[in-house]
C-alpha positions as CSV (number, residue, x, y, z in Angstrom):
1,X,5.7,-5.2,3.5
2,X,7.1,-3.6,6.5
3,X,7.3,0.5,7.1
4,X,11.0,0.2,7.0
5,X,10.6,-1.1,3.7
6,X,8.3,1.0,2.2
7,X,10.2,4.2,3.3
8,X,13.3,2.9,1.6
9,X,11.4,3.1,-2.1
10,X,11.2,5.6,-4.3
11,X,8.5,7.4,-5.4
12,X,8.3,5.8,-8.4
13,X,8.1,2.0,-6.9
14,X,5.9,3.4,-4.5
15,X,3.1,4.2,-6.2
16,X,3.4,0.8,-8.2
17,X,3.5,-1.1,-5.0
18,X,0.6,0.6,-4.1
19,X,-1.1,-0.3,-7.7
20,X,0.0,-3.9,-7.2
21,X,-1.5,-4.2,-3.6
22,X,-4.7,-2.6,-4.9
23,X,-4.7,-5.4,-7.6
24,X,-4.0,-8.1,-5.1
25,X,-6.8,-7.0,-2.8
26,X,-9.2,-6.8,-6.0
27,X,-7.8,-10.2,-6.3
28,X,-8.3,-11.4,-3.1
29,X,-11.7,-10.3,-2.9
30,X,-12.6,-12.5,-5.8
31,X,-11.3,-15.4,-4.2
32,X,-13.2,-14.6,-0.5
33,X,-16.3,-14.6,-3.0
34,X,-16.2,-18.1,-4.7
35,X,-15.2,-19.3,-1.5
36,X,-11.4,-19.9,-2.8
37,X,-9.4,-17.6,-0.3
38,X,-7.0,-20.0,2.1
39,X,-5.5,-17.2,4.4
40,X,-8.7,-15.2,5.8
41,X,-6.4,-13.2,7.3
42,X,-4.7,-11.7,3.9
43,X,-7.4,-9.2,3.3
44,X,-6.8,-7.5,6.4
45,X,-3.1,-7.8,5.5
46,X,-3.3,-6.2,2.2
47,X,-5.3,-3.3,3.5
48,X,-2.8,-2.4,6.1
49,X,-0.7,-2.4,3.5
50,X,-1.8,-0.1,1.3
51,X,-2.7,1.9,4.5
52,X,1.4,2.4,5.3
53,X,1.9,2.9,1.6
54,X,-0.8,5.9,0.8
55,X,0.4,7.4,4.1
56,X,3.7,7.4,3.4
57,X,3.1,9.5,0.4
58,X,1.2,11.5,2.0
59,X,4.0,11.9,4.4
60,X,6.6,12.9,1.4
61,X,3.9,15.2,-0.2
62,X,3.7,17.4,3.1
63,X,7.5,17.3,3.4
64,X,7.6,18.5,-0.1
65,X,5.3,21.2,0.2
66,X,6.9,22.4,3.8
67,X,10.1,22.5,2.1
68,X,8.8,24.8,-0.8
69,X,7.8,26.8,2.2
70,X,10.6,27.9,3.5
């Protein structure tokens, strides 16, 4: 998931795109530990991820608040 995308969802579908990717990396994980995870790579993917995600909210939140500011 790209930044471009996730700045074109709502708050709503982002915060359950971030609960998914935080249930794929849980997911992930498991497989790394029996030995079952084909793309070593995805991890790091899915981290990133919800990296862009958490700090686009964080983003919104401060535009919220800086708004109620003025």
């Amino acid at each position: 998931m790209k930044s471009r995308e996730i700045r074109a969802l709502d708050d709503e579908k982002l915060i359950d795109a971030l609960e998914d990717q935080k249930e794929a990396l849980f997911n992930l994980r498991f497989q790394k530990a029996f030995g079952q995870l084909e793309d070593q790579t995805a991890i790091r993917k899915t981290r990133r991820v919800i990296a862009r995600i958490k700090t686009e909210i964080t983003a919104r939140a401060a535009r919220a608040s800086a708004q109620e500011n003025e």
